[in-house]
Each structure stands twice: as structure tokens, then as C-alpha cells.
C-alpha positions, 0 to 999 in steps of 0.5 A: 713299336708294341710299347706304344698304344694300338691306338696311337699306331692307328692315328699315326698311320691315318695322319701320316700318309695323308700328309706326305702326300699333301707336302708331296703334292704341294711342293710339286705344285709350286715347283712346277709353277716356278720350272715353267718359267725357268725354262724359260728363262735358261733358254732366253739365257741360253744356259744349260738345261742342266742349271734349271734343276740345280736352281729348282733343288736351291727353292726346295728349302722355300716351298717346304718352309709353305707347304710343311705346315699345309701338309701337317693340316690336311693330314690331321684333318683328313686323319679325324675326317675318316675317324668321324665319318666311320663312327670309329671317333664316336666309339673313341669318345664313348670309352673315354678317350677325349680329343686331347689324347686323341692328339698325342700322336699329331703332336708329336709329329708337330714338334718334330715338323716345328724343329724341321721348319726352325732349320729351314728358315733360319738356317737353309732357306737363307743360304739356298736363296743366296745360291739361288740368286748366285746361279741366277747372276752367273746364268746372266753373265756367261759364268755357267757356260751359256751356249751360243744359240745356233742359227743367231748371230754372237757377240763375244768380247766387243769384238767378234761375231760368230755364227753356227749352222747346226751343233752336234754331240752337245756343242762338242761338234759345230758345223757350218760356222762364219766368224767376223773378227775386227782389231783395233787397227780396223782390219777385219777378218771373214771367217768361214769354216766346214766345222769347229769345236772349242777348246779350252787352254791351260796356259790363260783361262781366260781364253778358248780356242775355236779350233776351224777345219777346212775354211777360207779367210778372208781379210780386210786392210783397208786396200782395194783387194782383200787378201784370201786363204784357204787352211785345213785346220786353223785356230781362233783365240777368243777371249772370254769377257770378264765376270765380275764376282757375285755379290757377299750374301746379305743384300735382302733380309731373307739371306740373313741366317738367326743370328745374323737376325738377332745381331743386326736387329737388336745388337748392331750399333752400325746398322741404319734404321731401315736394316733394324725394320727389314731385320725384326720384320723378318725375324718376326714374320718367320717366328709366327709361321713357325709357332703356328704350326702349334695351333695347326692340328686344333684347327684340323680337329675343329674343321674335320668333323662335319654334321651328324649323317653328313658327308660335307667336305667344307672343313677341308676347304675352309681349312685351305682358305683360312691357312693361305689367307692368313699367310698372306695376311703376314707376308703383308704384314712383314712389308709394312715393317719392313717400311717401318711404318708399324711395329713389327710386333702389331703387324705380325703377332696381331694377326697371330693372336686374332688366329689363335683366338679363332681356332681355340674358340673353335675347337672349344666348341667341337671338344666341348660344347655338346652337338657343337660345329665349328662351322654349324652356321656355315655348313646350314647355308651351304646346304641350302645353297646345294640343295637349291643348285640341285633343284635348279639342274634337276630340270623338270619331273616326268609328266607321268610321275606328276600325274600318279603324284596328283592323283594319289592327292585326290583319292579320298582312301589315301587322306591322312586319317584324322 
């Protein structure tokens, strides 16, 4: 590393750290937001806990494609922050060095966090949402080996009822179990059993065994006196309900990897209309995410520096709000062209050009403009409304300080001399 600058190897280490951890703690957000709910769901399901990671680990391509670009953000801004309010980036600019230099080193990190973000949307994130959706559908089904849930009444192939007291060893030992069978010549079996496990067959997949121990059987034919027996061991056939296969990947748009895109886009003489708008409305939609992230660190240089002796953190707040609305503003964006109601190129590169235009007029003030904020006007309204809440809740002056306050306006030695 001694043949790259000492200060390059600074900012490196400045921006680097802040943004890891943004991106960590990003991403821990959203996901936390999302296993919630997949809780939930898993245990309405009554699936495995185990199938809540995996379908966590398939949305990790999505939430990083949202949180990549924050995390680049905030780590440049927060980079410059510390540089500006240490007086280190006065002393930077005095040797000469100008905030284009100052840049190499986030740029750098921005190429390689572009060519990241160009394989996730393109090319991951598709397939990850096709699994995602695939575990979600099989999870539903039974293919993932829902678990009967204990203490509620099963339904299992149109035909049987099962009911199960307790569950030992991971489902592996059932106890207290009652079982209602019926067949097509209307006789019905009653089941009940000490304990059971199931087993799986060799000979048809299709079919378990709940293998009974020490129980009692009772069946009805339809005669006044039922027919009792008592077994030690006796096994249960239970037919597993078909599953239809999932569906081909391709359903929505987001599955789509790039050349698919570009195929059904612009190639594909087959496609209807709304599939060529849902196409280039995604294809579009995931380009300007991904070019904007060139724009990020002048937009974080331009918010990171706050007035002379001040300590004001609003960059970092308006840097938040600005990259989140304006990713709302193209997920609207990509909506409206997916109906077709406005080209995708007005939708989604309007905004784009709006945004770069306010960020490069931005930093053009920070950069070059003598004494020039980004946010100047902001931060003087922002002042006046800090200053008047710490007016409000400072609550009133000690009647003491008043009174030397008072008479030190009154004793004609402390006048101001004329």
C-alpha cells in the first residue's frame, strides 16, 4: 500500500468504516422489519423455523441493491464531516488539494460498489426473488414439510383427521394421538394411540406411515355394534396430497435478469404491449438507481460541511431524506410505465436529470463558490428555530440573576462611555 498516497489511505479509512456500518445497519433494519412478519407467517403455516432464514438469505440481494447506495452516502459524508469540523479539510485546501482530488478515493469505492450493485439487479436479485417466491409457494403447499400443529385438528388428504397431545424430539416422538379415518364406502375408523412417529417409505413417495403404539381401534360399518381392537404396534398409511410444481420464473418483471429485459423489451415480436411497458419500465427503474450512485459522493460533499464554527448535523438528515424520496419518486415512476400511461424515459430519467442538476448545483456551490452552503438558507432557519425551542424550555431566569442583572443597568459607573 506505500505506493498510494498517505492521503488517500486517510480517507479510505475515514469513509470505509462509516459505511460498512450504515450498509450493516441498513440492512439489519429492513430485514428485521421483514423476519417479523415471517414469523409469523412460517408459524400460521405451520412450516419449519428453519425456512425463515432461508427466505431471509433470498431478500438479502434486494435489501443490499436499497441499502449499497445509503451506505456509500453516509460514509462519504460522515468522511468530510470529520474532515471539516477537525479544520483538517481547511488545511487540505490550503496546500492546494481541491475537492476533486479529495474525491479520488470515494470514487474509487463508488465504481466498485456500481459494478456490485449492476450483478445484484440484474442478475441476483431476479433469481433470489424467484426462490423467494418459490419457498413462499411450497411453504403454502405443504412441500416443505409443514408440521401438524399440536393441540388443533388436521386435515390430511380429504380424508382423515389427526389430532396430537404433545411432540417430542422435533416431531420425531408424537404422544397422545387420535385419528378419524373415513373411506369411500363410508366406514370409519377411531383411532387412538399412546404415542407414533412417522416414517417415510421407499416403495411410494407419495406415502408415510404413522407407525401407533399401544391404542385401540374402533370402526364403523354402519351396524348397531362397532367393532373394538386393541394392537401394541399398528401402522397407519397416509397419503400425502399432491403439489402442483411451481410456476416457470418470469411471472413479474423483477424476475427478469438483463438480457431477458432487453430481449422482451426491444426484441421480442411476440410480446404484448403491457409486457414491453412492464420490461422497459424495470429496465429503466434499476439503471437510474444504479447511475445515481456516480452522483452519490458530490451530493455527500456538498451536505457534509456545515457552517464555520458550527456543529449542525442537518446535511446528514437532508442527505437521508433526499435519497429516500427520490427512491420513491422512481418506484412511482417505474408504476405509472408499467401501466403505460407515460414513457418510461419521462418517468424515471426526468427525475434523474432534476436530481443530478440539484446535486451538481450543489456541490458547485460548496466547491467554488467562496463561503458557499449547499444548505446556508436552511441551516440560518433551523438556527432560529433551535434557538427559540431553547428559549422556550429554558424556563425562566433565577430571580437573583435578574436582580444583579437590573442593577448593574442602573449603576451610572457601569454606562457605556461616550
Amino acid at each position: 500500500m506505500n505506493f498510494i498516497p498517505s492521503i488517500d489511505r486517510y480517507i479510505f479509512r475515514l469513509v470505509i468504516v462509516p459505511m460498512l456500518g450504515v450498509f450493516a445497519l441498513a440492512a439489519s433494519l429492513l430485514m428485521l422489519d421483514k423476519m417479523l412478519r415471517l414469523f409469523d407467517f412460517v408459524a400460521v403455516e405451520g412450516g419449519p423455523i428453519a425456512v425463515v432464514f432461508k427466505m431471509l438469505g433470498a431478500l438479502i440481494p434486494e435489501y443490499a441493491s436499497l441499502a449499497i447506495p445509503l451506505g456509500l452516502l453516509l460514509g462519504v459524508l460522515f468522511a468530510f464531516r470529520k474532515l471539516a469540523t477537525s479544520s483538517e479539510l481547511d488545511t487540505m485546501r490550503a496546500v492546494g488539494l481541491s475537492y476533486w482530488r479529495l474525491l479520488r478515493v470515494p470514487y474509487a469505492i463508488t465504481v466498485v460498489l456500481v459494478a456490485v450493485n449492476v450483478a445484484l439487479v440484474f442478475y441476483i436479485q431476479p433469481l433470489s426473488r424467484y426462490y423467494y417466491e418459490q419457498m413462499e409457494y411450497e411453504l403454502r403447499s405443504g412441500a416443505l414439510g409443514a408440521s401438524i400443529k399440536v393441540g388443533e385438528f388436521t386435515t390430511l388428504a380429504d380424508r382423515m383427521a389427526l389430532r396430537i397431545e404433545q411432540s417430542e424430539d422435533e416431531g420425531q416422538r408424537l404422544m397422545g394421538i387420535f385419528a378419524r379415518v373415513s373411506n369411500s364406502q363410508d366406514q370409519v375408523l377411531s383411532i387412538s394411540a399412546r404415542e407414533g412417529s412417522f416414517m417415510a417409505t421407499s416403495d411410494d413417495p407419495d406415502t408415510i406411515i404413522l407407525r401407533l403404539t399401544e391404542g385401540t381401534i374402533v370402526q364403523d360399518t354402519g351396524s348397531e355394534t362397532p367393532r373394538v381392537l386393541s394392537f401394541s404396534r399398528h401402522d397407519l398409511p397416509i397419503d400425502l396430497p399432491a403439489i402442483e410444481e411451481f410456476r416457470a420464473r418470469g411471472e413479474g418483471s423483477r424476475e427478469y435478469i438483463l438480457p431477458e429485459l432487453l430481449s422482451i423489451g426491444w426484441a421480442d415480436e411476440n410480446a404484448t404491449e403491457a409486457e414491453r411497458d412492464a420490461t422497459q419500465a424495470s429496465f429503466n427503474y434499476r439503471m437510474v438507481e444504479i447511475v445515481m450512485m456516480l452522483l452519490m459522493p458530490l451530493l455527500a460533499v456538498a451536505l457534509a460541511i456545515p457552517p464555520k464554527r458550527s456543529t449542525s448535523a442537518l446535511g446528514v438528515f437532508a442527505s437521508i431524506v433526499m435519497v429516500v424520496a427520490y427512491h420513491k419518486i422512481n418506484q412511482y415512476g417505474e408504476d405509472i410505465a408499467t401501466l403505460g400511461r407515460i414513457d418510461p424515459i419521462i418517468a424515471l430519467w426526468g427525475p434523474f436529470v432534476l436530481f443530478g442538476a440539484l446535486i451538481l448545483w450543489m456541490y458547485h456551490r460548496t466547491a467554488h463558490v467562496p463561503g458557499g452552503q449547499a444548505l446556508g438558507a436552511l441551516e440560518r432557519v433551523f438556527d432560529k428555530i433551535g434557538k427559540q425551542l431553547g428559549k422556550l424550555f429554558a424556563g425562566p431566569q433565577p430571580k437573583s440573576l435578574v436582580a444583579d442583572h437590573q442593577a448593574e443597568a442602573e449603576d451610572p459607573r457601569m454606562a457605556p462611555a461616550e
